[in-house]
N, C-alpha and C positions, 0 to 999 in steps of 0.2 A: 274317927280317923279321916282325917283330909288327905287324898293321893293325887288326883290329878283335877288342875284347872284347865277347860277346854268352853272355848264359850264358841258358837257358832256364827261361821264369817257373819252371815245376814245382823247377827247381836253386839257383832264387835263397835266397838266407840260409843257404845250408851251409856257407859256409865254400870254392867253387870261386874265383870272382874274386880271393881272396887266394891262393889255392894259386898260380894262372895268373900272377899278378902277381908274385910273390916268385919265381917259376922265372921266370920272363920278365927281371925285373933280376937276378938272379943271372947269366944268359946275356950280358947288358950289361955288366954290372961284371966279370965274367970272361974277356971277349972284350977289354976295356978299349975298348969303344964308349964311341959318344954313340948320344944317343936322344931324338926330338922327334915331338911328338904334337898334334895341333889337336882339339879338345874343345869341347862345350859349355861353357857358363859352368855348369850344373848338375853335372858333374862333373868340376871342378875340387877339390874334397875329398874324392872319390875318390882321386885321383891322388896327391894332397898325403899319404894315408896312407901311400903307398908311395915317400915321397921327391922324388917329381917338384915340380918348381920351375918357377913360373910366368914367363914369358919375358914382361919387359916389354912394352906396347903399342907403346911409342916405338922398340921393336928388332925390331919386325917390322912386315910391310906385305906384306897380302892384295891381290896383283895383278886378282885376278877375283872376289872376294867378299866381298859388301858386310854379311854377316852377320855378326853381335856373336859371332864364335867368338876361342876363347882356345889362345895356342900354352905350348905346355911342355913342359921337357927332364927326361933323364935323367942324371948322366952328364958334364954340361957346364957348364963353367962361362960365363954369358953375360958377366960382367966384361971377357971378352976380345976383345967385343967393340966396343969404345969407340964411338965415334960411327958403326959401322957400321950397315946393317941388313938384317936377312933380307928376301928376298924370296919370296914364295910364292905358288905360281898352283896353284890349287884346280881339279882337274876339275870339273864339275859336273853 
């Protein structure tokens, strides 16, 4: 289980979040998972460097959280999900 990426100020811009991120979807695409992530809208082009695909608005539905957050997969194709839609209840 991958939950949260947090690399510390002192290690930021060496080059760890991509090491972590490229071993992290290797472990997905190897396993032949899926993989879905809720995110700021500020790192959303984080993610997008490493492949991840922004999960339509209209295909998900934040049960308990009214915050402007953005879902996105790894992995998976959301096409298959025609008129369905995820549903997600956020601890908080």
């Amino acid at each position: 289980m991958f939950d949260t990426l947090i690399i510390k100020k002192k290690y930021q811009k060496k080059g760890y979040s991509e090491i972590l991120m490229n071993f992290n979807n290797f472990i997905i695409s190897n396993d032949n998972k899926n993989s879905f992530l809720i995110c700021e809208k500020k790192m959303i082009k984080f993610y997008k460097n490493f492949n991840w695909k922004n999960i339509s608005k209209n295909k998900i539905n934040f049960l308990d959280n009214k915050r402007n957050k953005s879902a996105m997969c790894y992995n998976f194709n959301t096409k298959n999900l025609d008129n369905k839609k995820i549903n997600i209840y956020l601890k908080k």
